[in-house]
N, C-alpha and C positions, 0 to 999 in steps of 0.2 A: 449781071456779072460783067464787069468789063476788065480788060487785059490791062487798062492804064486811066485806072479812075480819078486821077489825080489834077482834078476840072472841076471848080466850085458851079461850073452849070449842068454837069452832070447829075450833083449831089439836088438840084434844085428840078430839073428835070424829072430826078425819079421822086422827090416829094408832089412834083404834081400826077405823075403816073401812079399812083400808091393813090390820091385821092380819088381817082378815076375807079376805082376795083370797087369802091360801094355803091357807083354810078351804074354801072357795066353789070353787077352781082347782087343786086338789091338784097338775096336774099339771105346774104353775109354782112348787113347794115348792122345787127346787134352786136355784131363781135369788136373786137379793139384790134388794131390791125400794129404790126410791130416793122416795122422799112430794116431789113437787113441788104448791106450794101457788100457782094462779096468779089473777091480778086484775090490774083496771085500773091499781088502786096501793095500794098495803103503806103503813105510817107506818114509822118506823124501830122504833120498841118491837114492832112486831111481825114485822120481820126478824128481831130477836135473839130473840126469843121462837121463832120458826121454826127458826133455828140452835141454839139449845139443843138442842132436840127431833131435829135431825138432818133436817129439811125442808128441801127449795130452796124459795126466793121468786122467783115468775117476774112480772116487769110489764109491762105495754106503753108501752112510749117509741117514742111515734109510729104505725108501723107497723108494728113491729121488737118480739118477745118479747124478753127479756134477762131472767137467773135472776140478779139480785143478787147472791145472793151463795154463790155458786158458787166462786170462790175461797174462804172462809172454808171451806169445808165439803171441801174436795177432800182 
């Protein structure tokens, strides 16, 4: 989670930290792993930036998570 995700080397950063988790966890190797990227709030260039990369975008509206764009990606 970060407070101001809006840094294409963040987004790149945690695709290499998410690789690390079957390095570190072998014994979670069979599973498919799903990179959810969450914050207060996303700008939209960096939704699609997330989406490219195969990331969910999760924000908070209100009280409520909600992963953007969770459609696009399904």
């Amino acid at each position: 989670m970060k407070a101001n995700p809006n840094r294409a080397e963040y987004v790149n950063d945690f695709l290499k930290k998410l690789q690390l988790v079957k390095k570190f966890l072998p014994a979670l190797i069979e599973y498919t792993f799903y990179g959810i990227s969450a914050s207060l709030d996303v700008k939209p260039k960096t939704v699609e930036l997330l989406m490219r990369k195969g990331i969910y975008a999760m924000i908070m509206r209100g009280d409520i998570l909600e992963i953007v764009n969770f459609e696009d990606l399904k």
